[in-house]
C-alpha positions as CSV (number, residue, x, y, z in Angstrom):
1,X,33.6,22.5,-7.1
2,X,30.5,22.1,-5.2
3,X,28.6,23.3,-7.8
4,X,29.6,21.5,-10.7
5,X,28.3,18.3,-8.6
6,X,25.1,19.7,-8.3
7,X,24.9,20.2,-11.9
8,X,26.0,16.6,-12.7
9,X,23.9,15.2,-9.7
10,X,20.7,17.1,-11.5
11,X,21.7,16.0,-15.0
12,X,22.5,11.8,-13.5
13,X,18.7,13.0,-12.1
14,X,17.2,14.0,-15.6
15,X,18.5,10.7,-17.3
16,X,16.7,8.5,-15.1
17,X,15.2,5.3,-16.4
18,X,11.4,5.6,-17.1
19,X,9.5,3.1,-14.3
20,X,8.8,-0.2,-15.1
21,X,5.0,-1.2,-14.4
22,X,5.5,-4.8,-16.1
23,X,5.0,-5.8,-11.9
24,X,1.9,-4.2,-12.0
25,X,0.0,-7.4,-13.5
26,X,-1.2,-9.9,-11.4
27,X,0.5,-13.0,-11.0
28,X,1.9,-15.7,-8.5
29,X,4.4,-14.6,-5.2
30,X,5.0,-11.3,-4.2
31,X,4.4,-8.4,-6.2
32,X,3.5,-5.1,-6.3
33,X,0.6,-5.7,-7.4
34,X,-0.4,-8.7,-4.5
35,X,0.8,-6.0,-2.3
36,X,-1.8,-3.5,-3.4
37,X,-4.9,-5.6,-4.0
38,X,-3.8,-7.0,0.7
39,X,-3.5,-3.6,1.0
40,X,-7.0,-2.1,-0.5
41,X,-9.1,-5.7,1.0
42,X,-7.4,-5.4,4.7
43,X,-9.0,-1.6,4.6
44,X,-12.0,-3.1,3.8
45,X,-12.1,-5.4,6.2
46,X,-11.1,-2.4,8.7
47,X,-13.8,-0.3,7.3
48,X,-16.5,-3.3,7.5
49,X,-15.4,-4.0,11.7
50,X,-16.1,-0.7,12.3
51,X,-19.5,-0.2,10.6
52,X,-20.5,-4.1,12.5
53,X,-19.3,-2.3,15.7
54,X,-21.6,0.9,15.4
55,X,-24.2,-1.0,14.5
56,X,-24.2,-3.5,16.8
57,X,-23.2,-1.5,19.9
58,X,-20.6,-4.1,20.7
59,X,-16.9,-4.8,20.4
60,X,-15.2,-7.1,18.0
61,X,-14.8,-9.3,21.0
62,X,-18.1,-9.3,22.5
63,X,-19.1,-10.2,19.3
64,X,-17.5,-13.0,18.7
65,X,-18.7,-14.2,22.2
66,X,-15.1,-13.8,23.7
67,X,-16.2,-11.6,26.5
């Protein structure tokens, strides 16, 4: 018995819809794709406080006179 629901569970597997990427294009709200392009400008803005920081020799804070 167990078996045969593995077998259907793996066939229900196989006949899986393909994806659909029509949320991939930008557009206004939230969407898959807003979600990436945050995603990839917030690491650059990660990337770019630490480079100010080594070059600098100070913190964020001390840099922006808070200290």
């Amino acid at each position: 018995m167990a078996d045969k629901l593995k077998q259907e569970s793996k066939k229900a597997e196989s006949k899986k819809a393909p994806i659909d990427r029509s949320s991939d294009a930008p557009g206004f709200g939230w969407s898959r794709y807003a979600e990436q392009i945050n995603g990839r400008f917030a690491m650059i803005g990660f990337v770019a406080l630490l480079a100010l920081e080594v070059f600098t020799q100070q913190d964020f804070f001390s840099w922006l006179g808070l200290r």
